[in-house]
C-alpha atoms as one frame of an Amber mdcrd trajectory, in Angstrom:
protein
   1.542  14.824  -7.450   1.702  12.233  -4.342  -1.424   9.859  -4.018  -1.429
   6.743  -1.329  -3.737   3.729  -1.816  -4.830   1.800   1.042  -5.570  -1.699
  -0.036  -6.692  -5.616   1.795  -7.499  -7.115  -1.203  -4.370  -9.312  -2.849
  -5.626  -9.191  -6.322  -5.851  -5.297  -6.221  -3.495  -2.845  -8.176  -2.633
  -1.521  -4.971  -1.070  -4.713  -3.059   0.440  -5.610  -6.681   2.449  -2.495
  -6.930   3.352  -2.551  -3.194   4.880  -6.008  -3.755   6.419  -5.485  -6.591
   8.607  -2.359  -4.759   9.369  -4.816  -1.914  10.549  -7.753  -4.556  13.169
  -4.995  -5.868  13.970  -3.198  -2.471  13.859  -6.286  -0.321  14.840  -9.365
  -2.099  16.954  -8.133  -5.203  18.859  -5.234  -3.494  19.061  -6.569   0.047
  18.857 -10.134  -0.937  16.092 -11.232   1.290  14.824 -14.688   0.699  11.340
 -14.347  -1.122   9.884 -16.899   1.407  10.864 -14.735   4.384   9.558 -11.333
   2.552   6.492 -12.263   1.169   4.405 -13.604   4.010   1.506 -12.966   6.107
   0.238 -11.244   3.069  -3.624 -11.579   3.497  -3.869 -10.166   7.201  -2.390
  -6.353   6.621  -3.174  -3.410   5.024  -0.968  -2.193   1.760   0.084   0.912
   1.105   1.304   2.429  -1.759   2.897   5.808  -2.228   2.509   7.021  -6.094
   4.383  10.204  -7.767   3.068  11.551 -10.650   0.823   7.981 -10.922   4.044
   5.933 -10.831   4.354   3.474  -7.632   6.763   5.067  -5.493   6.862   3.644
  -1.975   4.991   0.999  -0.057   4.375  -0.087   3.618   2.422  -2.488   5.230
   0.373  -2.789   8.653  -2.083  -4.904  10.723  -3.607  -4.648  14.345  -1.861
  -5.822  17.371  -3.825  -7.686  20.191  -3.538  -5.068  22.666  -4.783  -2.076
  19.914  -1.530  -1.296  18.422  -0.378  -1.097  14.966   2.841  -3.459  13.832
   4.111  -1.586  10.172   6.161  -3.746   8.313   7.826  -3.605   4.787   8.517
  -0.072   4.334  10.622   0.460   1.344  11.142   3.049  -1.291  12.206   2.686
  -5.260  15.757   3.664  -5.675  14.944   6.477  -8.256  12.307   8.054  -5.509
  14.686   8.347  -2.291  15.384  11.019  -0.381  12.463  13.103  -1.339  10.420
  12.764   1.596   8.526   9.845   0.554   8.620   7.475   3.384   7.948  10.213
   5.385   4.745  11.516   3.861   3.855   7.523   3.296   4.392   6.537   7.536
   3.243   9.896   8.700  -0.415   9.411   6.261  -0.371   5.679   8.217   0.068
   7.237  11.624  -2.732   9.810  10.930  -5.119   7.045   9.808  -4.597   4.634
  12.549  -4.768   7.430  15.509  -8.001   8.575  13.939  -8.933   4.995  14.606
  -8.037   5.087  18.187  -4.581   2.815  18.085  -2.411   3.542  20.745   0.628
   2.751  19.382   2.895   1.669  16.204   5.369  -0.982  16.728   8.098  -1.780
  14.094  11.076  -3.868  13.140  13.733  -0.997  11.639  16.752  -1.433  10.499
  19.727   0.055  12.448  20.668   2.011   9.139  17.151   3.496   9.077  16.816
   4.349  13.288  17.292   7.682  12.785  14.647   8.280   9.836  12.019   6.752
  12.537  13.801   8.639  15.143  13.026  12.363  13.273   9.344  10.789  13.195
   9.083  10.131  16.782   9.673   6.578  17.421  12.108   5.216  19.678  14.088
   2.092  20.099  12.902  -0.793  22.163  14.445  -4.129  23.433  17.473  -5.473
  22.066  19.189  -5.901  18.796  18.297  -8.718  16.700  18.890 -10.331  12.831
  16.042 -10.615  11.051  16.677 -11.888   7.268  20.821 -11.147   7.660  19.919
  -7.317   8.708  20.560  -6.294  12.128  17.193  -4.485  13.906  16.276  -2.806
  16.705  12.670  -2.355  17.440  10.748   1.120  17.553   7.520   2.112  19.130
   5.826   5.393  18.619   2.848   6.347  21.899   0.052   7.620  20.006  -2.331
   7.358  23.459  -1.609   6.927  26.399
């Protein structure tokens, strides 16, 4: 069974099981610097994606100043991928924050991943960049015009 907690508060089980996904996705299998991953940390929302109670997946998202939504970190455990997860985790954020009236989601992918957030809508913006060693493009998804 799939269950996603929506947490701001860093001391919660929630944000703790979100970061700990991103320490193993992010900086021990992609070898992102900790510094560079684990910022900004008290301005966005966490999610986390569990299976069966066990943390599965995580993303995480704040406002933009002209009522957007920026989603950031979105990683998966190696023993959940490619069973939908992500999926099921961004599509539960987009329903959320279009119930709140956001126009639009914004976010840094990387060019591996363009075509996941491709099948969910988004498309490329602006220019390729390096963010952390890892080549990006970034993806916006209308929500309201």
């Amino acid at each position: 069974m799939l269950k996603i907690n929506y947490s701001t508060d860093l001391s919660s089980k929630t944000y703790q099981d979100a970061l700990s996904i991103r320490k193993e996705v992010f900086i021990k299998e992609q070898n992102v610097e900790p510094d560079i991953e684990i910022d900004g940390e008290d301005s966005c929302t966490h999610v986390t994606i569990y299976m069966d109670g066990t943390p599965a997946g995580t993303a995480r998202y704040y406002p933009t100043d002209d009522n957007g939504v920026h989603i950031q970190r979105v990683a998966v455990l190696k023993d959940f991928r490619h069973q939908g997860i992500a999926s099921i985790l961004l599509k539960d954020i987009i329903d959320k924050v279009t119930k709140e009236d956001y126009h639009y989601v914004i976010l840094g992918a990387q060019d591996h991943a363009q075509d996941f957030y491709i099948q969910l809508g988004f498309k490329v913006i602006g220019e390729q960049y390096r963010e952390a060693g890892i080549l990006h493009h970034d993806m916006e998804l209308i929500l309201q015009e």
